[in-house]
MMTF fields as JSON, N, C-alpha, C and O atoms, coordinates in Angstrom:
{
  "mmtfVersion": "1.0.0",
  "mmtfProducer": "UNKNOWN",
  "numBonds": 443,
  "numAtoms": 444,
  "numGroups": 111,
  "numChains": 1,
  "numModels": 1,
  "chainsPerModel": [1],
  "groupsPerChain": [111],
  "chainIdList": ["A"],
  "bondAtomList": [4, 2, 8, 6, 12, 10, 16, 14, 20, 18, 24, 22, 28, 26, 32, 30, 36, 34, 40, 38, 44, 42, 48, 46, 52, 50, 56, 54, 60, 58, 64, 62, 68, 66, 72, 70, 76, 74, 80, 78, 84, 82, 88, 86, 92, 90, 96, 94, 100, 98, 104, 102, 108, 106, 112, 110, 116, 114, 120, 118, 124, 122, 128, 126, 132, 130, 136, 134, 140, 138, 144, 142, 148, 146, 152, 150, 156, 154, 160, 158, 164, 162, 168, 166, 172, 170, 176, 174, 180, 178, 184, 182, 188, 186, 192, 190, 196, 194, 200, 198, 204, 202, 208, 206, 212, 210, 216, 214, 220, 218, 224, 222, 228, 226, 232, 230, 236, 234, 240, 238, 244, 242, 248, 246, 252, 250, 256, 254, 260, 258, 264, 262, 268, 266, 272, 270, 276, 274, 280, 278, 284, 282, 288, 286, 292, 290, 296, 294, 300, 298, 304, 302, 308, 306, 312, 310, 316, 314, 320, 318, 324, 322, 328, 326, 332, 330, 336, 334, 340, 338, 344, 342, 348, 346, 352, 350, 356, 354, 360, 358, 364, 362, 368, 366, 372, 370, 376, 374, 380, 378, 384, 382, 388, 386, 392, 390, 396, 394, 400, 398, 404, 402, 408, 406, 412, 410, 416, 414, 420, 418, 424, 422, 428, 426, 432, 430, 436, 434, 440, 438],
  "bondOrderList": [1, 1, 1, 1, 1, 1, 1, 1, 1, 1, 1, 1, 1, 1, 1, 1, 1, 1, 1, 1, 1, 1, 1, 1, 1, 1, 1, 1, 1, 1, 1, 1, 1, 1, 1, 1, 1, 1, 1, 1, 1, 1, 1, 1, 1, 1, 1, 1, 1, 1, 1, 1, 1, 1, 1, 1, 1, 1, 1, 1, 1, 1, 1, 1, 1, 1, 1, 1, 1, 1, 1, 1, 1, 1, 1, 1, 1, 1, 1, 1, 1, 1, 1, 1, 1, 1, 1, 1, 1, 1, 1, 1, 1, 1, 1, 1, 1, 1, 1, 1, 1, 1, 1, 1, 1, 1, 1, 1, 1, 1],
  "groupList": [{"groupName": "UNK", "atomNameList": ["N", "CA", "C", "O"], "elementList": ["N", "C", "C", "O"], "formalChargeList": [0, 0, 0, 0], "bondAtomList": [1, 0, 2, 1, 3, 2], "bondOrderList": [1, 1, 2], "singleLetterCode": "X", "chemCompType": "L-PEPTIDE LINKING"}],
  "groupTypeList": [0, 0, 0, 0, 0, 0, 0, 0, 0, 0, 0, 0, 0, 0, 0, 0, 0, 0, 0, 0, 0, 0, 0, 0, 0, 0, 0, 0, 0, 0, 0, 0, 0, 0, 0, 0, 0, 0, 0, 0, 0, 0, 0, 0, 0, 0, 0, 0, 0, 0, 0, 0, 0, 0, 0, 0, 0, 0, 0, 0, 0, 0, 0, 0, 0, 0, 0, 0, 0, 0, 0, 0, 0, 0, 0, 0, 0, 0, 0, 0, 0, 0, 0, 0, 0, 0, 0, 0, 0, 0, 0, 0, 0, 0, 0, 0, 0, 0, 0, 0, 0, 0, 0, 0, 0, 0, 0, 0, 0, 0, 0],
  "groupIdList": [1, 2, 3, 4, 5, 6, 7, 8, 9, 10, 11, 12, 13, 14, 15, 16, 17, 18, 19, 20, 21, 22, 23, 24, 25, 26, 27, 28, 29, 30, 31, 32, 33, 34, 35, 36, 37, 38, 39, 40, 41, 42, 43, 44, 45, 46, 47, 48, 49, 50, 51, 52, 53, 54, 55, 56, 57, 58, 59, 60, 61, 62, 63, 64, 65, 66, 67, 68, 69, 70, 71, 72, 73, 74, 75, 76, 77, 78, 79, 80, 81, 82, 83, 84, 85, 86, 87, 88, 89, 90, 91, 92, 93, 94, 95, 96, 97, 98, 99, 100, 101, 102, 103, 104, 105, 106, 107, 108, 109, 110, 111],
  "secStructList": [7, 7, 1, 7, 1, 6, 6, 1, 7, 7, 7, 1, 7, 4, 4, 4, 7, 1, 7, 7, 7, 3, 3, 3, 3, 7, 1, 1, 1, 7, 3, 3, 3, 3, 7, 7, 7, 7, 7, 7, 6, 6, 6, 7, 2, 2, 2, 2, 2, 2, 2, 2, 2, 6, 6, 7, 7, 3, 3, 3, 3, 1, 7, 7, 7, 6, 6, 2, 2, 2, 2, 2, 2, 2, 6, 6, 7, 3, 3, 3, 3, 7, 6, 6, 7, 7, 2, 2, 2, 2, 2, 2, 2, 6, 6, 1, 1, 7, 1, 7, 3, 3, 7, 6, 6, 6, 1, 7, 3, 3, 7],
  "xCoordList": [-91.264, -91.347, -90.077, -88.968, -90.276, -89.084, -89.0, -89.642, -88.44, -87.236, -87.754, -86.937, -89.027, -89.046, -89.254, -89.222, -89.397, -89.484, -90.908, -91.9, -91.213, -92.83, -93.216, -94.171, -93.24, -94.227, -94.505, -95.393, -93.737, -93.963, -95.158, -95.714, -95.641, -96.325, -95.539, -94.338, -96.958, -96.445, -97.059, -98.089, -95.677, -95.925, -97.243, -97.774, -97.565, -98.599, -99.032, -100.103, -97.359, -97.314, -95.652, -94.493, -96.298, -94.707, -93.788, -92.568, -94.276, -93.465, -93.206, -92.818, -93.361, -92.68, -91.865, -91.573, -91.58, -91.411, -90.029, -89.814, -89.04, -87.863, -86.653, -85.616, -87.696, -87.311, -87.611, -88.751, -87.041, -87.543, -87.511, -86.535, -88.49, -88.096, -88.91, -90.108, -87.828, -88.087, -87.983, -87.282, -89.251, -89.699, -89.445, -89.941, -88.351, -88.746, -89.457, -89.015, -90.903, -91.943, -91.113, -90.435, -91.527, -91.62, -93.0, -93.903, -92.547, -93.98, -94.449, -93.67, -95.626, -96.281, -96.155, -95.892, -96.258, -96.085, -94.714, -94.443, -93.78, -92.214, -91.425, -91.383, -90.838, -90.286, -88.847, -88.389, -88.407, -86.649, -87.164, -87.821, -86.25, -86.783, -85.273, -84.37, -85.344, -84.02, -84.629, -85.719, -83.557, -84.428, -82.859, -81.638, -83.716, -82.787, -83.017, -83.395, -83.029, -82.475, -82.625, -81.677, -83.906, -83.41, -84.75, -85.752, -84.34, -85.359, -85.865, -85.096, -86.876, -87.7, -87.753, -87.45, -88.352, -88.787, -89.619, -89.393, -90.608, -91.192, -90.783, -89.923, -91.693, -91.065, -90.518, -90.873, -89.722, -89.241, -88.382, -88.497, -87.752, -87.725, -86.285, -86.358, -85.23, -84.487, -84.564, -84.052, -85.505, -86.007, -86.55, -86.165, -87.45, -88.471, -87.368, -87.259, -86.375, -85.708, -84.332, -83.618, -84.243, -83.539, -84.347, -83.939, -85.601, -86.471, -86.622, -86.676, -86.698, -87.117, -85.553, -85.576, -84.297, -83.482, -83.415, -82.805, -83.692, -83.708, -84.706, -84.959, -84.952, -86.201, -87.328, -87.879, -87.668, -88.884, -90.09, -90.334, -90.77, -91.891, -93.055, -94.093, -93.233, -94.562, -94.021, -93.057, -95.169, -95.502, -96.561, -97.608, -96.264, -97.694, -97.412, -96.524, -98.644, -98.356, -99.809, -100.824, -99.397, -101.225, -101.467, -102.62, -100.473, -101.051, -99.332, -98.219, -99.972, -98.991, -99.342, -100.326, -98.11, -98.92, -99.058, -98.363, -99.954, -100.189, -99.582, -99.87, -98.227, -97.012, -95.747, -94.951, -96.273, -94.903, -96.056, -95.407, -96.783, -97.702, -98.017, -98.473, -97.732, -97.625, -96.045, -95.838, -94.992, -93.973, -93.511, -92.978, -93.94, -93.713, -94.384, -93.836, -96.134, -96.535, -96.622, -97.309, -95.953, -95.304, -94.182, -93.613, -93.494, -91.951, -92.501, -91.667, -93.766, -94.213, -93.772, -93.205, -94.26, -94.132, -95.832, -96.407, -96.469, -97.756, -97.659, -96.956, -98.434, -98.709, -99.796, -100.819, -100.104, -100.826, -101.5, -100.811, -102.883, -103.013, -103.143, -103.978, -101.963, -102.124, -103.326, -103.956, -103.624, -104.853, -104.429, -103.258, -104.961, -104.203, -103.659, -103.309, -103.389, -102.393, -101.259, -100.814, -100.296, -98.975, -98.251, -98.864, -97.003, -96.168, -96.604, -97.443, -95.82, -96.601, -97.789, -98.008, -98.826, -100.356, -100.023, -100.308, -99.497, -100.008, -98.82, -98.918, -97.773, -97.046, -98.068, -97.814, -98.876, -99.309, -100.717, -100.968, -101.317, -102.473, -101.758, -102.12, -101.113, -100.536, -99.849, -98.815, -99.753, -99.048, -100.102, -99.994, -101.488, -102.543, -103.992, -105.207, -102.924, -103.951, -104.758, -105.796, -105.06, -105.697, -105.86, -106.734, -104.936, -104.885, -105.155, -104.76, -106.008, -106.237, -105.318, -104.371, -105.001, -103.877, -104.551, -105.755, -103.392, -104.344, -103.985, -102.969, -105.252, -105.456, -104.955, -105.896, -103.921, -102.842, -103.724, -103.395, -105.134, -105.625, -106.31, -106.683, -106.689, -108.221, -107.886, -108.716, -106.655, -105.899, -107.157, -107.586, -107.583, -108.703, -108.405, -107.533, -109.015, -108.046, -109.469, -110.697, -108.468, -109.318, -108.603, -107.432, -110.015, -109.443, -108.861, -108.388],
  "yCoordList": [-74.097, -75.2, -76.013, -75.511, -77.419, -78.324, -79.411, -80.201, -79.806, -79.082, -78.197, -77.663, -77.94, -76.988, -78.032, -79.229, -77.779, -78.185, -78.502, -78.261, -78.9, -79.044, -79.87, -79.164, -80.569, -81.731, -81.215, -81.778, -80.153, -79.983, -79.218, -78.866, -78.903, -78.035, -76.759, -76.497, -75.817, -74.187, -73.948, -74.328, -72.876, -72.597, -71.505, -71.043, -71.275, -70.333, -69.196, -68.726, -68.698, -67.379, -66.857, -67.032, -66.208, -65.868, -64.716, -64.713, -63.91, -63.385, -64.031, -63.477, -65.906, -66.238, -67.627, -68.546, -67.58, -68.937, -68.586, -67.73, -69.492, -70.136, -70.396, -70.027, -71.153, -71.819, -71.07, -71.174, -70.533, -69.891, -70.438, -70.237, -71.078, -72.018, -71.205, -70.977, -70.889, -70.631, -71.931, -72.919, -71.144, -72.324, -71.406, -70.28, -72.038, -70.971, -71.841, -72.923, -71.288, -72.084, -72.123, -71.305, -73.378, -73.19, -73.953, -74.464, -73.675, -74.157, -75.223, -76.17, -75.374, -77.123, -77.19, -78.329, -76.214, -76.676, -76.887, -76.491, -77.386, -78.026, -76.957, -75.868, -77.267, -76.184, -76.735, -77.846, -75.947, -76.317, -75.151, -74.111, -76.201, -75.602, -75.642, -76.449, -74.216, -73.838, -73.409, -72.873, -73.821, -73.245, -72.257, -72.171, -71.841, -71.003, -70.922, -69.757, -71.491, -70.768, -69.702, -68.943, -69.366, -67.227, -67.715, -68.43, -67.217, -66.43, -64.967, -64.036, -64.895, -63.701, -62.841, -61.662, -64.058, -63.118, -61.639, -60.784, -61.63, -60.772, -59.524, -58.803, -59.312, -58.154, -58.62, -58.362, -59.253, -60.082, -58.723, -58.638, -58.007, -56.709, -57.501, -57.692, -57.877, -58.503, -59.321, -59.015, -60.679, -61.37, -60.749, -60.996, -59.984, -59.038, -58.235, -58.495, -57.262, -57.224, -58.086, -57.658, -59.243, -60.037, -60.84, -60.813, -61.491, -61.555, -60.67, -61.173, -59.082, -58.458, -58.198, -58.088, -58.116, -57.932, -59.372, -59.227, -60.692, -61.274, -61.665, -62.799, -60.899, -60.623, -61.169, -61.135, -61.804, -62.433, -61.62, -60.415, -62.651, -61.762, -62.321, -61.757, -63.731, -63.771, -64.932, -65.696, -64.699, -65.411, -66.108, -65.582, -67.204, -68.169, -68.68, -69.393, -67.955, -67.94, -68.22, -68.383, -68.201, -68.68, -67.52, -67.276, -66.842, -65.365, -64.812, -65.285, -63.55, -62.542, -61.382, -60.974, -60.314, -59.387, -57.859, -57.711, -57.035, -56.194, -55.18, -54.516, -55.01, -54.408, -54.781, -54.173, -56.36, -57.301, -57.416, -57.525, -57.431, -57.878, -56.546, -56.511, -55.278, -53.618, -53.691, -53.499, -53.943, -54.165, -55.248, -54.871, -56.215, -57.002, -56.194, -55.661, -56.224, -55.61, -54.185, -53.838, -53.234, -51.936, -52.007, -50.972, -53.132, -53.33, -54.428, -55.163, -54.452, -55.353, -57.053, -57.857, -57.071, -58.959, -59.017, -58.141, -59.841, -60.566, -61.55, -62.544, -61.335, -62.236, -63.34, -62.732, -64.44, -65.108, -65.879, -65.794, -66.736, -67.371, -68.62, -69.103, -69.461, -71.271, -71.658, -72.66, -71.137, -71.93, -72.89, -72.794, -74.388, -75.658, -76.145, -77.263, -76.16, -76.813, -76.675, -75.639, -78.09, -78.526, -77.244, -76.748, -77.06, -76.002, -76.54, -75.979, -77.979, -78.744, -78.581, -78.622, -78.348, -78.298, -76.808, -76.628, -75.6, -74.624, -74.073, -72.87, -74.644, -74.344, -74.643, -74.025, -75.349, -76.261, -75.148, -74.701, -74.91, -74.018, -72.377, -72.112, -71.84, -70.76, -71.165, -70.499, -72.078, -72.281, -72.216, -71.864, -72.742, -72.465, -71.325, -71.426, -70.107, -69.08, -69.511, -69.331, -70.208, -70.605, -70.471, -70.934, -69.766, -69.199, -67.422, -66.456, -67.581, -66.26, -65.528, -66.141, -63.829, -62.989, -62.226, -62.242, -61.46, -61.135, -59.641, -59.253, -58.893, -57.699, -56.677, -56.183, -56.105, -55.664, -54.562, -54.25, -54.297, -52.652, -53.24, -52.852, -54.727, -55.534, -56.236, -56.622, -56.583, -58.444, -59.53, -60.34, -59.3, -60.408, -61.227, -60.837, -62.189, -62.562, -62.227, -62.198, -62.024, -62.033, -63.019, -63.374, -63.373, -64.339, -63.512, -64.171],
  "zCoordList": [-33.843, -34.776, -34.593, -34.773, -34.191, -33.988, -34.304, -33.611, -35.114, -36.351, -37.348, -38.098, -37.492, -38.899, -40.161, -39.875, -41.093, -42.342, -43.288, -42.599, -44.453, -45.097, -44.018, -43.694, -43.4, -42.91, -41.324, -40.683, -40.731, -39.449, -39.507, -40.547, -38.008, -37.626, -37.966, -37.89, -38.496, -38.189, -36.892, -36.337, -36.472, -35.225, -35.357, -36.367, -33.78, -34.055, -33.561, -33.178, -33.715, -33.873, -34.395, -34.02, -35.358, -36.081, -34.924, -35.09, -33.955, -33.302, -32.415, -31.387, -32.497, -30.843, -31.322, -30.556, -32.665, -33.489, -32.876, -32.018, -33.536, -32.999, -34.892, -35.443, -35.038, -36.922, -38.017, -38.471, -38.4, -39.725, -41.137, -41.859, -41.509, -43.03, -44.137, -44.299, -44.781, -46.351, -47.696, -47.916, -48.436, -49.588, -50.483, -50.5, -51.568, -53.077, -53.815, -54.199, -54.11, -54.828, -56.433, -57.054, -56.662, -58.607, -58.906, -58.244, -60.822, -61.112, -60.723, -60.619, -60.443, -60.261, -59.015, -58.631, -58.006, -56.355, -56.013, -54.879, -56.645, -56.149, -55.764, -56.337, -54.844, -53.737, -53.422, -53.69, -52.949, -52.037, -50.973, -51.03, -49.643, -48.495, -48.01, -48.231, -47.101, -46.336, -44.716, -44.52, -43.568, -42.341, -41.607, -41.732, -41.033, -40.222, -38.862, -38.736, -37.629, -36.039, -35.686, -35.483, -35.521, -34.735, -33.365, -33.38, -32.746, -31.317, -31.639, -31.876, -31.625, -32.415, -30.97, -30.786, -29.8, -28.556, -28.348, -27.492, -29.371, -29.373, -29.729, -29.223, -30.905, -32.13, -33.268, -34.418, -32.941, -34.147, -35.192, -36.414, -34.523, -35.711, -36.426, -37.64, -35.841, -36.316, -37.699, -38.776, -37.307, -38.012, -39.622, -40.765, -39.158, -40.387, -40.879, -42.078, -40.476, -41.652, -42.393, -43.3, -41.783, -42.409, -44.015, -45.176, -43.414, -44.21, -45.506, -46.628, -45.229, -46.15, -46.991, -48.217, -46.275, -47.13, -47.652, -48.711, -47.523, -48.231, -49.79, -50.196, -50.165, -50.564, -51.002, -52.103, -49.739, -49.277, -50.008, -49.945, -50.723, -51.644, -51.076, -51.424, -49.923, -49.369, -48.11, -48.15, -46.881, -46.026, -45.323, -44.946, -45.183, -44.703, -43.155, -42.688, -42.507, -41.083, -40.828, -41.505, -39.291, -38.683, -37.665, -37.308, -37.218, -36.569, -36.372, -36.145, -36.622, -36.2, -36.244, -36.86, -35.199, -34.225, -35.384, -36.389, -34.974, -36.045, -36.534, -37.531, -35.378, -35.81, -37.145, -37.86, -36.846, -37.704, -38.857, -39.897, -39.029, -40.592, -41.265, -42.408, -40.433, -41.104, -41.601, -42.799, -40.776, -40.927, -42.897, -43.941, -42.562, -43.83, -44.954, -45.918, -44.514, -45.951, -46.249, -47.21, -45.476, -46.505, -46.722, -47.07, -46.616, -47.526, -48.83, -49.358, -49.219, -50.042, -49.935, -50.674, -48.852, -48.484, -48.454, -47.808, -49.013, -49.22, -48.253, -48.44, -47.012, -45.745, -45.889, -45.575, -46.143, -46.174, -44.946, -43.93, -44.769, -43.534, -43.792, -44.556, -42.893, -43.432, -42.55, -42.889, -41.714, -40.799, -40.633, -40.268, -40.75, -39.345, -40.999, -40.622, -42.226, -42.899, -42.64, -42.145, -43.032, -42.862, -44.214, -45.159, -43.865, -44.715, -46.037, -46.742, -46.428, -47.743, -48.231, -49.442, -47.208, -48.033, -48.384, -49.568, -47.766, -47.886, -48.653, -48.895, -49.071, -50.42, -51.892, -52.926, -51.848, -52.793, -53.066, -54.185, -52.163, -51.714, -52.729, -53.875, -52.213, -52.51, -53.338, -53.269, -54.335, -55.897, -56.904, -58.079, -56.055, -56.558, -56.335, -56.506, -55.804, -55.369, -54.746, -55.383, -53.465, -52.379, -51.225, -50.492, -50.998, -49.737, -49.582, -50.234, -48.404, -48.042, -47.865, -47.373, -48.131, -47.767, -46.471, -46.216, -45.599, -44.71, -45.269, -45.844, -44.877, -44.785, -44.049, -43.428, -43.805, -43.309, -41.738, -40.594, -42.806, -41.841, -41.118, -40.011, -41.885, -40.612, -39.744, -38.92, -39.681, -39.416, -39.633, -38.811, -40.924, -41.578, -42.87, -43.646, -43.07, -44.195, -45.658, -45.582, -46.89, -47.862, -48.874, -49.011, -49.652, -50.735, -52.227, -53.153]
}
């Protein structure tokens, strides 16, 4: 993702992303967004526990591999799937319970 931020593309795949942008949602959709610089290069184990010690309580991605989405959700991170929405739609989506979570055992998503 380059530069990262609500209006970019999500990349599409969280173990090969580059940008890491965090949203702390509040009420009504409105967000503050922070990004961060890492090279994941496959595995991403770095990344995932920086994430989790930050204590990242959910993520909206468009694929990731079935090691890193076991990884997030038995440290209790709620993985979500943006499918082709912009970060903005899918902050707004997931402020309003709209977005699918994925299913950690299926890599499927449920509502």
């Amino acid at each position: 993702m380059s530069p990262g931020g609500p209006d970019a593309a999500l990349p599409e795949h969280f173990d090969l992303m580059e940008t890491v942008d965090y949203y702390e949602l509040h009420q009504g959709g409105h967000f503050e967004h922070t990004a961060e610089t890492r090279y994941c290069g496959g595995g991403c184990y770095d990344i995932v526990e920086a994430m989790i010690r930050r204590d990242v309580e959910a993520l909206v991605l468009k694929s990731v591999s079935p090691y890193t989405l076991r990884k997030f959700t038995s440290s209790g991170v709620r993985v979500y799937f943006a499918g082709t929405h912009s970060p903005r739609q899918a902050m707004q989506l997931l402020a309003d319970s709209r977005l699918p979570e994925l299913d950690p055992k299926t890599q499927t998503r449920r509502l």
